[in-house]
Biopython code that builds the backbone (N, CA, C, O; Angstrom):
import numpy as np
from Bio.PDB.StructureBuilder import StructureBuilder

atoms = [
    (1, "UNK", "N", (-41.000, 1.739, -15.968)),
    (1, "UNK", "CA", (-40.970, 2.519, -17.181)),
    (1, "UNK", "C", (-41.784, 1.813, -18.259)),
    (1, "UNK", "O", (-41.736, 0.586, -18.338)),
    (2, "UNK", "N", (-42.374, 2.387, -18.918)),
    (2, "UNK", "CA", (-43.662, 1.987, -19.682)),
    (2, "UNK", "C", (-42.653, 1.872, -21.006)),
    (2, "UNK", "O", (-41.834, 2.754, -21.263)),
    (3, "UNK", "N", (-42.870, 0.331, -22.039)),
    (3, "UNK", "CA", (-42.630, 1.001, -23.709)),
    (3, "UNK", "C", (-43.618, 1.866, -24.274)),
    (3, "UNK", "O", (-43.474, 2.252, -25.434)),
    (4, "UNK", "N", (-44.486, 2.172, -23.674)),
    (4, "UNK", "CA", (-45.095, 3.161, -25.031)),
    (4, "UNK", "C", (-44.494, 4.475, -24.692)),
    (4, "UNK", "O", (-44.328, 4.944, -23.566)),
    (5, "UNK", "N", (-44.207, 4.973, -25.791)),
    (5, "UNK", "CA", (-43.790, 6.129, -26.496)),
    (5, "UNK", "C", (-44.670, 7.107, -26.970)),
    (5, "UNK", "O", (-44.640, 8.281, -26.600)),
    (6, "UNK", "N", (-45.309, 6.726, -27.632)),
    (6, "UNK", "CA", (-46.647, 7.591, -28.476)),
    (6, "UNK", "C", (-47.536, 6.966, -28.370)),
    (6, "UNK", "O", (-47.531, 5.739, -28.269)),
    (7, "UNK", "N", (-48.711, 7.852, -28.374)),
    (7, "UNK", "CA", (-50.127, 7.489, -28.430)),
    (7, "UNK", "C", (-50.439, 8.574, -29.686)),
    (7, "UNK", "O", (-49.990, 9.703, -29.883)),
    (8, "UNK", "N", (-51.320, 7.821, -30.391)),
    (8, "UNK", "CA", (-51.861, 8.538, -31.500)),
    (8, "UNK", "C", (-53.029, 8.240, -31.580)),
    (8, "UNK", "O", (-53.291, 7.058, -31.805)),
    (9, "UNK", "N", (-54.354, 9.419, -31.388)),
    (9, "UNK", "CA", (-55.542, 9.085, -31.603)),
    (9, "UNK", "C", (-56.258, 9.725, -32.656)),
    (9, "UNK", "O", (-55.741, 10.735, -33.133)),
    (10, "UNK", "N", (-57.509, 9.272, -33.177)),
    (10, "UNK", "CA", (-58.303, 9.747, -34.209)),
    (10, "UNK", "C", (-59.331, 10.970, -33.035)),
    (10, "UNK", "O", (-59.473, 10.612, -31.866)),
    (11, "UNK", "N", (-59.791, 11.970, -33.374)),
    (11, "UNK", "CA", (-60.512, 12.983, -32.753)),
    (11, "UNK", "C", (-61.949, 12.373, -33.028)),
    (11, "UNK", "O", (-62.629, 12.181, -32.020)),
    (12, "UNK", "N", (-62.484, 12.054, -34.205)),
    (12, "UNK", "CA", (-63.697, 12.411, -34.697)),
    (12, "UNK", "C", (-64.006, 10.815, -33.997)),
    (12, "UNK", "O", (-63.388, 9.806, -34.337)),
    (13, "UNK", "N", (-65.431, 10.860, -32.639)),
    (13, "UNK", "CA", (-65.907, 9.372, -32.623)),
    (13, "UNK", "C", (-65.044, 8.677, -31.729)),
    (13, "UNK", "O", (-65.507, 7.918, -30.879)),
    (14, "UNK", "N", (-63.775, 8.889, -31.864)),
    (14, "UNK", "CA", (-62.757, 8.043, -31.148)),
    (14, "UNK", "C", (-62.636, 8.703, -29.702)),
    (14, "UNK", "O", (-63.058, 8.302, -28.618)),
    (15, "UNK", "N", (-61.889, 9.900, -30.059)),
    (15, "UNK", "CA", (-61.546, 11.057, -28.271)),
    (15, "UNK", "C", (-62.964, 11.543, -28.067)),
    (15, "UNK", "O", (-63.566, 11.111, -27.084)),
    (16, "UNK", "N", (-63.629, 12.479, -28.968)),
    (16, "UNK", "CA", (-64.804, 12.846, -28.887)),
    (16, "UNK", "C", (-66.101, 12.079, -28.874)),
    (16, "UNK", "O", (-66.209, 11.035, -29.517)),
    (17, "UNK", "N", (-67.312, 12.685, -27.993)),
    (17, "UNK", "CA", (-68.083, 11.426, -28.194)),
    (17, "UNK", "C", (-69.319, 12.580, -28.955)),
    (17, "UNK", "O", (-69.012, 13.760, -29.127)),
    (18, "UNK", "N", (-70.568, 12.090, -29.315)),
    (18, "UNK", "CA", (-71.236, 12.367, -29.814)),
    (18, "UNK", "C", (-71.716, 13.855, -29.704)),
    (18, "UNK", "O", (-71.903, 14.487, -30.744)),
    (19, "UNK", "N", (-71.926, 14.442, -28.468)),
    (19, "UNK", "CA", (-71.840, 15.813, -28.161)),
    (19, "UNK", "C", (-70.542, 16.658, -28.979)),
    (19, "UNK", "O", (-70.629, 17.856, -29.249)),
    (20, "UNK", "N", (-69.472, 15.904, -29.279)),
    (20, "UNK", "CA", (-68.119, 16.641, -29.431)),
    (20, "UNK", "C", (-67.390, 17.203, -28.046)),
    (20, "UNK", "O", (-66.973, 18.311, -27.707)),
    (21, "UNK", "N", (-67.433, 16.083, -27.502)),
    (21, "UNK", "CA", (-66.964, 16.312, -25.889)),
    (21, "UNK", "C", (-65.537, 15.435, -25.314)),
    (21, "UNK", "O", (-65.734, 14.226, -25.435)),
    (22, "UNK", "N", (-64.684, 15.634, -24.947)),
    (22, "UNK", "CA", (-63.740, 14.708, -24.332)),
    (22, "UNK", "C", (-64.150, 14.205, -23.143)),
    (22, "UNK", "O", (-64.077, 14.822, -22.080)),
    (23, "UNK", "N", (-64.607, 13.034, -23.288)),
    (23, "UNK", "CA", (-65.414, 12.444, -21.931)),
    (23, "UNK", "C", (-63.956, 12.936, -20.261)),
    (23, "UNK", "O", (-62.802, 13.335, -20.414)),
    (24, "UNK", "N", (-64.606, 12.704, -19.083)),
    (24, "UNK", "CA", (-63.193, 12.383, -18.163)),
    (24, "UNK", "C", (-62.768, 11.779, -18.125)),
    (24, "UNK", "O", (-61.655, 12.143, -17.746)),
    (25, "UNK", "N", (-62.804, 10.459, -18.324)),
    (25, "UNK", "CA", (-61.981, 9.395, -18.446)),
    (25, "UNK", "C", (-61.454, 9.312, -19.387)),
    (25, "UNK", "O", (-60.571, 8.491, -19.138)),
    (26, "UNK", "N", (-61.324, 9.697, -20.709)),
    (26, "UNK", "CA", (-60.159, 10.061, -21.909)),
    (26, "UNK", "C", (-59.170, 11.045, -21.673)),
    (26, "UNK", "O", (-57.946, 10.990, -21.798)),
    (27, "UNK", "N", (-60.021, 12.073, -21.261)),
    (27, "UNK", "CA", (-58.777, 13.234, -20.319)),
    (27, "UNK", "C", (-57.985, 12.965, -19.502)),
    (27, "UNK", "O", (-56.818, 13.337, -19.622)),
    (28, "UNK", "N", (-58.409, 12.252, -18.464)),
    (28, "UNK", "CA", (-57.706, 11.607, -17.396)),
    (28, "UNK", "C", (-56.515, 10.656, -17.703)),
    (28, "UNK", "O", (-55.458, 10.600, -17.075)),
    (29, "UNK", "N", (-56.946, 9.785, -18.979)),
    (29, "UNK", "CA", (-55.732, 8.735, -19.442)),
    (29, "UNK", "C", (-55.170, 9.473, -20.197)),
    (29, "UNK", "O", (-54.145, 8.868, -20.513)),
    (30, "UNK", "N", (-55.194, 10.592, -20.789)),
    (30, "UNK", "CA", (-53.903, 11.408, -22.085)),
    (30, "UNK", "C", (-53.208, 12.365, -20.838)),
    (30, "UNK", "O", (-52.023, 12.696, -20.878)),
    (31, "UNK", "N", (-53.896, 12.655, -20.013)),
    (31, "UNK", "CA", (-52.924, 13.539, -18.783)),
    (31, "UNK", "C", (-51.952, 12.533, -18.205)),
    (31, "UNK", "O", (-50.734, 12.646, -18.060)),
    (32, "UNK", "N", (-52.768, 11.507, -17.902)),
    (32, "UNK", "CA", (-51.745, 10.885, -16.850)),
    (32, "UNK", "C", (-50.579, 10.487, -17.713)),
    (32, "UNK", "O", (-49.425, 10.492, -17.285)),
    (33, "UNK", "N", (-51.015, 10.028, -19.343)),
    (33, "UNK", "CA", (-49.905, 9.559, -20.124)),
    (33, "UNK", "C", (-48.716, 10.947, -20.380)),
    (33, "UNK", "O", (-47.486, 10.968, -20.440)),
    (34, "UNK", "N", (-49.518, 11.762, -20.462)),
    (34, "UNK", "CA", (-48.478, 12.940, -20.975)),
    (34, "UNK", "C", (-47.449, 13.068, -19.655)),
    (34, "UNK", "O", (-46.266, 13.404, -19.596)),
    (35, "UNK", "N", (-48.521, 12.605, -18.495)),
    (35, "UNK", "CA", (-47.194, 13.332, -17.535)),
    (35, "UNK", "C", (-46.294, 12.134, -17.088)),
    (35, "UNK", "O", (-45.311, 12.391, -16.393)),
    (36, "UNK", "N", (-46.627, 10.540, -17.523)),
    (36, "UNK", "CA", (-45.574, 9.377, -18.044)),
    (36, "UNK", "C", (-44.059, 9.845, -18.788)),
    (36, "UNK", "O", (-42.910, 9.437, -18.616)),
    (37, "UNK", "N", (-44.565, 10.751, -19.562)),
    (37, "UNK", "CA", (-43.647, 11.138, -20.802)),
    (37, "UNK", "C", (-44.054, 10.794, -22.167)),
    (37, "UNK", "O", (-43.197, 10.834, -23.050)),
    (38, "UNK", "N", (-45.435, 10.411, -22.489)),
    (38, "UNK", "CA", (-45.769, 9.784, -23.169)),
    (38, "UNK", "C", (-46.093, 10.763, -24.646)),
    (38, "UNK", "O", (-46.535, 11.912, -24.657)),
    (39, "UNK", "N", (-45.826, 10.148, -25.507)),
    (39, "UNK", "CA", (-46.162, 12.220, -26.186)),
    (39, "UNK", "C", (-47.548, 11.818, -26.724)),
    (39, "UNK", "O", (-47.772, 10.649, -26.410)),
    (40, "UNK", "N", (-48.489, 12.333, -27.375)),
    (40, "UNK", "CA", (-49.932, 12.524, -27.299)),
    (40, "UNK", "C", (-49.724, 13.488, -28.929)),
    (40, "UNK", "O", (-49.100, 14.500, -29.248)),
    (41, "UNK", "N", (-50.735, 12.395, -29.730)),
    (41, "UNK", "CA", (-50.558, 13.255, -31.091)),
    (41, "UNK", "C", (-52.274, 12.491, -31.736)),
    (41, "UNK", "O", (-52.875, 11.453, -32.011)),
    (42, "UNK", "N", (-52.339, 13.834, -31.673)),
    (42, "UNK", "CA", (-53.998, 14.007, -32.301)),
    (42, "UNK", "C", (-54.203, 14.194, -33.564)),
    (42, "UNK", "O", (-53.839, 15.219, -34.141)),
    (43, "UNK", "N", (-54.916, 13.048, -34.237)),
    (43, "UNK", "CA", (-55.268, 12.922, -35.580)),
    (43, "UNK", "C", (-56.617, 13.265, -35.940)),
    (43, "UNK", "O", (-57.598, 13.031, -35.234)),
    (44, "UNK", "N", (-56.637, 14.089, -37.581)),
    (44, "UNK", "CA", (-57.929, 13.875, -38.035)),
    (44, "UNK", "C", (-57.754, 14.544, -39.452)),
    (44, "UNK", "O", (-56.766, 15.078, -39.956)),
    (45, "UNK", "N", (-59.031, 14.344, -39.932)),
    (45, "UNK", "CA", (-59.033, 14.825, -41.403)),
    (45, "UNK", "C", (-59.637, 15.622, -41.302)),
    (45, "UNK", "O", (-60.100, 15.974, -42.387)),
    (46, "UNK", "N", (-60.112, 16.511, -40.043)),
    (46, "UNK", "CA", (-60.989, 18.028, -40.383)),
    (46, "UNK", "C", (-59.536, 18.947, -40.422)),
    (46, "UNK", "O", (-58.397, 18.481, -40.455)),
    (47, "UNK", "N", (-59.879, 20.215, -40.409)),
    (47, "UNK", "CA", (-58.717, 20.987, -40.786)),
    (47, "UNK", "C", (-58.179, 21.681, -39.163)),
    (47, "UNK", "O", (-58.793, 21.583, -38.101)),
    (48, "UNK", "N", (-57.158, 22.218, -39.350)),
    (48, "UNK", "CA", (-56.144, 22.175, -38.000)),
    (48, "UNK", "C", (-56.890, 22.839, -37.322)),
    (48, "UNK", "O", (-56.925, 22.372, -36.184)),
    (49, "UNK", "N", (-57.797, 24.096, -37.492)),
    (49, "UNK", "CA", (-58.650, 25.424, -36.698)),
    (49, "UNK", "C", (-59.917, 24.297, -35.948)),
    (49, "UNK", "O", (-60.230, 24.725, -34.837)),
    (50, "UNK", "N", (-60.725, 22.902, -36.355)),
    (50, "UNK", "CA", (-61.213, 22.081, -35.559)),
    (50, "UNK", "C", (-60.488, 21.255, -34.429)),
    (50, "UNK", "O", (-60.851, 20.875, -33.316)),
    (51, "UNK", "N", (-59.284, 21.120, -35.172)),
    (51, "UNK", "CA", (-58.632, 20.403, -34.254)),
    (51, "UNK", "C", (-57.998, 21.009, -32.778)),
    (51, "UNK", "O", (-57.923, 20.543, -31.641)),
    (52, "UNK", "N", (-57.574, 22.323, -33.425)),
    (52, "UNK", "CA", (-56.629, 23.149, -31.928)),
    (52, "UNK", "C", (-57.945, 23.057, -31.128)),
    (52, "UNK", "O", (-58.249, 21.865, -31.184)),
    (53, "UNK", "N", (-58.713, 23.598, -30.539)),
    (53, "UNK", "CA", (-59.741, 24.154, -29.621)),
    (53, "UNK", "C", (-59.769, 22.826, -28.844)),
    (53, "UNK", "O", (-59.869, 22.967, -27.625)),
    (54, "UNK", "N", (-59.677, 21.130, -29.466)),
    (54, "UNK", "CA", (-60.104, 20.109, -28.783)),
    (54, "UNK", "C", (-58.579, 19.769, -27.923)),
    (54, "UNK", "O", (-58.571, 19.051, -26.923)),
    (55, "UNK", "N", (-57.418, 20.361, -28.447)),
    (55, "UNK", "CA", (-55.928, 20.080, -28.517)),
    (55, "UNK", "C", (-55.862, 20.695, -27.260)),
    (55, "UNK", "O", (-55.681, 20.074, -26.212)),
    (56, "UNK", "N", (-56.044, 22.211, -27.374)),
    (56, "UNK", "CA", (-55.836, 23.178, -26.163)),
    (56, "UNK", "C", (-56.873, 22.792, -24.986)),
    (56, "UNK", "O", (-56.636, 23.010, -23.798)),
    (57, "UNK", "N", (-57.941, 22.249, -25.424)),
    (57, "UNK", "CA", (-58.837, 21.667, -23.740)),
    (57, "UNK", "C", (-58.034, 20.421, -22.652)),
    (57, "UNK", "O", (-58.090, 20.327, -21.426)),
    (58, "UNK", "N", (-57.053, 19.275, -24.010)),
    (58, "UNK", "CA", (-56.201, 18.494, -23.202)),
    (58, "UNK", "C", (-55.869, 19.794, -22.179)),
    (58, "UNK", "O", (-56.871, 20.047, -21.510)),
    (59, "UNK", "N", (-54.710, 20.706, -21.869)),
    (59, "UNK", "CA", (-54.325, 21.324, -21.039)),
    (59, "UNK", "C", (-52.386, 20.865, -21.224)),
    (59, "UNK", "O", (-51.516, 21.102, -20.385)),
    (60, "UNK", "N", (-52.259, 20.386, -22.170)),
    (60, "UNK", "CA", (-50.707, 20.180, -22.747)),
    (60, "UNK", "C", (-50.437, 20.044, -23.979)),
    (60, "UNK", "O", (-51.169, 19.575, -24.851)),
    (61, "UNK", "N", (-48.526, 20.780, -24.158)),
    (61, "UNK", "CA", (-48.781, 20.123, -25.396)),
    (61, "UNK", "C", (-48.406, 18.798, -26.027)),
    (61, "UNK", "O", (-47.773, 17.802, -25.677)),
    (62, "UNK", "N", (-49.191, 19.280, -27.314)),
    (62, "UNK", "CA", (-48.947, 17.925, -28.194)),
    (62, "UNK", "C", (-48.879, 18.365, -29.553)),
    (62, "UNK", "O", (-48.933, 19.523, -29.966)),
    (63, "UNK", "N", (-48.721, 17.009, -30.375)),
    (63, "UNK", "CA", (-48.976, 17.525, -31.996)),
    (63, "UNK", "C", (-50.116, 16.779, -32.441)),
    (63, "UNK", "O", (-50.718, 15.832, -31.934)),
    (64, "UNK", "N", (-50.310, 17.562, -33.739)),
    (64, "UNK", "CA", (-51.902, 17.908, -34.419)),
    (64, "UNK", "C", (-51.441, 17.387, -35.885)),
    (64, "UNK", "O", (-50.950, 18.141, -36.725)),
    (65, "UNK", "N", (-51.644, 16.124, -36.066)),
    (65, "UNK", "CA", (-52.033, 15.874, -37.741)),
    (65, "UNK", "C", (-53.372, 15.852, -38.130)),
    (65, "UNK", "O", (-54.156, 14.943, -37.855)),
    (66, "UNK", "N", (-53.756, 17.340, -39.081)),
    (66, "UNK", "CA", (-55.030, 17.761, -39.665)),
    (66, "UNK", "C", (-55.238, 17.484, -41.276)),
    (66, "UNK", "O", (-54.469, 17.078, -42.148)),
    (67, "UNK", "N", (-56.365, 17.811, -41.279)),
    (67, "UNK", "CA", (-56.403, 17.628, -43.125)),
    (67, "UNK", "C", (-55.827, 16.824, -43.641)),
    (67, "UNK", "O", (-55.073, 17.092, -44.576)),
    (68, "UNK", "N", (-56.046, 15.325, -43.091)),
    (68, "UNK", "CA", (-56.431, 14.168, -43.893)),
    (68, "UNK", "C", (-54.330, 14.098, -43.583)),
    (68, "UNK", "O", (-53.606, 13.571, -44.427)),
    (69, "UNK", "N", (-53.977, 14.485, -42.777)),
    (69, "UNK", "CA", (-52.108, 14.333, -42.947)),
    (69, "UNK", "C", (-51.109, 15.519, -44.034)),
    (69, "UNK", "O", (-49.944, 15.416, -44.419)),
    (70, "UNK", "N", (-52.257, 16.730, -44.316)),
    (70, "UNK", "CA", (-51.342, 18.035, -45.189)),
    (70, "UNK", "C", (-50.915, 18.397, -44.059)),
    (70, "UNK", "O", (-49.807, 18.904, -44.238)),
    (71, "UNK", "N", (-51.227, 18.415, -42.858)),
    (71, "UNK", "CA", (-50.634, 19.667, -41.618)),
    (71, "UNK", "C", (-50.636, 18.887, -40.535)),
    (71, "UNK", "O", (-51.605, 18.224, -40.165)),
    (72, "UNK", "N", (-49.053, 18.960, -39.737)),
    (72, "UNK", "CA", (-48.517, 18.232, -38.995)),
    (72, "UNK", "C", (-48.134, 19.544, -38.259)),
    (72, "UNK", "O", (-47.380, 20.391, -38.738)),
    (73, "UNK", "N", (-48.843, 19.637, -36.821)),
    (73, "UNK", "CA", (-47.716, 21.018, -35.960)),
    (73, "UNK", "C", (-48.512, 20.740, -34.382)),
    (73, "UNK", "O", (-49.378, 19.950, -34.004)),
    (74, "UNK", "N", (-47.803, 21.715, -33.791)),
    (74, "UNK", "CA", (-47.782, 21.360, -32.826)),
    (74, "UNK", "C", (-49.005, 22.845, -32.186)),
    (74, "UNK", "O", (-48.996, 24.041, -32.480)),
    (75, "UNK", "N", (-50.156, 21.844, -31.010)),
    (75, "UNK", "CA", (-50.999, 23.159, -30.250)),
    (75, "UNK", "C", (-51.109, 24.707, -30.373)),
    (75, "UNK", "O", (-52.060, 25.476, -30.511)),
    (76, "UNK", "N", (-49.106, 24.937, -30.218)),
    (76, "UNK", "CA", (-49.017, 26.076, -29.798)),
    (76, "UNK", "C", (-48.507, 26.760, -31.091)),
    (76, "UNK", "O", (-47.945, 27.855, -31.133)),
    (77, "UNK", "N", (-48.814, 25.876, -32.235)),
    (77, "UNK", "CA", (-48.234, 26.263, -33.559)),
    (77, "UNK", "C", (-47.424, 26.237, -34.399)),
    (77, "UNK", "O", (-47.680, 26.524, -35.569)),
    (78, "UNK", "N", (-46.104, 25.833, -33.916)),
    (78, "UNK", "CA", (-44.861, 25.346, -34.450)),
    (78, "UNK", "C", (-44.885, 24.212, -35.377)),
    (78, "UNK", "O", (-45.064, 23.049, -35.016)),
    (79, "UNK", "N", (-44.644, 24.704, -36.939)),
    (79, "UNK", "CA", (-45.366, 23.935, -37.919)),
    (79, "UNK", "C", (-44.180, 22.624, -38.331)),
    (79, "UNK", "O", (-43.004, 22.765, -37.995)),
    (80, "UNK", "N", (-44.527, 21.687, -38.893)),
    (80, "UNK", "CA", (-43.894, 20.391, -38.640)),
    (80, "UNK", "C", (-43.546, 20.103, -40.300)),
    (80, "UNK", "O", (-42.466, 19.954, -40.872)),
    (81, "UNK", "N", (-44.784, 20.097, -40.745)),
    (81, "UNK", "CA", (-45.129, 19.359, -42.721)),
    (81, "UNK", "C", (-46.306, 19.997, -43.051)),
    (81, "UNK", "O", (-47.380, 20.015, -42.450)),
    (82, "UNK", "N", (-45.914, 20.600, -44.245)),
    (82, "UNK", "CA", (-47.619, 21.442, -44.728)),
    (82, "UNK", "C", (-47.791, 20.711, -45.862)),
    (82, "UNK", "O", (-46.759, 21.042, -46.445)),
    (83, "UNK", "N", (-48.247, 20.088, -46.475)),
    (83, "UNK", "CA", (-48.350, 19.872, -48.275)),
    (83, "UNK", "C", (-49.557, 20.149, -48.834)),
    (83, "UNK", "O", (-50.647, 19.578, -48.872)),
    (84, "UNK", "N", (-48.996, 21.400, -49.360)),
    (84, "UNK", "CA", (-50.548, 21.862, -49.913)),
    (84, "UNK", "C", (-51.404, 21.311, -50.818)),
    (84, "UNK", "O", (-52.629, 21.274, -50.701)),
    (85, "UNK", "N", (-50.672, 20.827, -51.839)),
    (85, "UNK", "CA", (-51.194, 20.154, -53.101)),
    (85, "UNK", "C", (-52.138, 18.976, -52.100)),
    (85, "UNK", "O", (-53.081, 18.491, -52.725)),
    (86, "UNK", "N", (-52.019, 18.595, -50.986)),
    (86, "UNK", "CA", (-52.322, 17.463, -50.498)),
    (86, "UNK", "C", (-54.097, 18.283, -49.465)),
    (86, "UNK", "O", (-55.256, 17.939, -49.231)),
    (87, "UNK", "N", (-53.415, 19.151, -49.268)),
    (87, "UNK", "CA", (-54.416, 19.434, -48.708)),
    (87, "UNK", "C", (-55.680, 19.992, -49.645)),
    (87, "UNK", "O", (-56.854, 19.629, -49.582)),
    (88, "UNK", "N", (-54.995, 21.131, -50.666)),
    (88, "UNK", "CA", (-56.220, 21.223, -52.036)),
    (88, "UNK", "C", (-56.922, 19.978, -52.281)),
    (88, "UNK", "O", (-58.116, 20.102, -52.550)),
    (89, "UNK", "N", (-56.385, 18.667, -52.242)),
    (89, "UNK", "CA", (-56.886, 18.068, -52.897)),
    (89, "UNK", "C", (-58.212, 17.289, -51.806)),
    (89, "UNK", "O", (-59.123, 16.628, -52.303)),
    (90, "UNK", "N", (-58.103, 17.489, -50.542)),
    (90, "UNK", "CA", (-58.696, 16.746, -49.651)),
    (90, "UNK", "C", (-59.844, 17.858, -49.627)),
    (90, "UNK", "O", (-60.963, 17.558, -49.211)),
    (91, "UNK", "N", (-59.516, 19.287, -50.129)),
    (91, "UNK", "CA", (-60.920, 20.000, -50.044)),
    (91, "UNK", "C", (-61.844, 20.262, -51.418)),
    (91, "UNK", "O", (-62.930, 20.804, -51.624)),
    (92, "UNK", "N", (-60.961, 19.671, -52.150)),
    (92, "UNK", "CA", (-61.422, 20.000, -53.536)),
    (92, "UNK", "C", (-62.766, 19.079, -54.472)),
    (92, "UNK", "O", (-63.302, 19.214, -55.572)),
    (93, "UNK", "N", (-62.944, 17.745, -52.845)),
    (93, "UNK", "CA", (-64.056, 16.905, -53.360)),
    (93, "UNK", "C", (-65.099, 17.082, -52.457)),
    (93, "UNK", "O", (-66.170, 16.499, -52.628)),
]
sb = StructureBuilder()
sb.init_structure("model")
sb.init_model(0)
sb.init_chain("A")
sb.init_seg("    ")
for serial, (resi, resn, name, xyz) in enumerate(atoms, 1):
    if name == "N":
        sb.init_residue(resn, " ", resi, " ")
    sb.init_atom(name, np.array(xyz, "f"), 0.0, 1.0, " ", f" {name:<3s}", serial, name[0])
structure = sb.get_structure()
């Protein structure tokens, strides 16, 4: 039995590579972790509609912190933390 619990990655550069691609071997280690039990939570500061499309190619779910940390939910939508004032403000510069 593994201690890790969570994995939390950055999308932009980190999962994705320059194409905007999830290489196989990143896929391969968040599958095998998810099916560990491992939960899988995808970070970034673009807004949640960039993030799902890369979320839903994993092929499980997970949760999605978007917009810089205003929106916390999960793939299939089930919303977690919205703060708007937080998010106005991440689009407002």
């Amino acid at each position: 039995m593994s201690s890790v619990r969570l994995i939390a990655i950055d999308i932009d550069g980190t999962l994705l590579d320059s194409n905007f691609q999830v290489s196989a071997r990143n896929l391969a280690t968040l599958r095998r972790a998810n099916s560990l039990g491992i939960e899988i939570v995808l970070a970034t500061g673009r807004r949640h509609t960039f993030a799902l499309p890369v979320a839903q190619a994993l092929g499980f779910e997970l949760t999605l912190i978007s917009s810089n940390g205003a929106v916390t939910r999960t793939n299939d939508g089930k919303l977690f933390h919205r703060d708007p004032c937080r998010s106005a403000l991440h689009w407002s510069w």
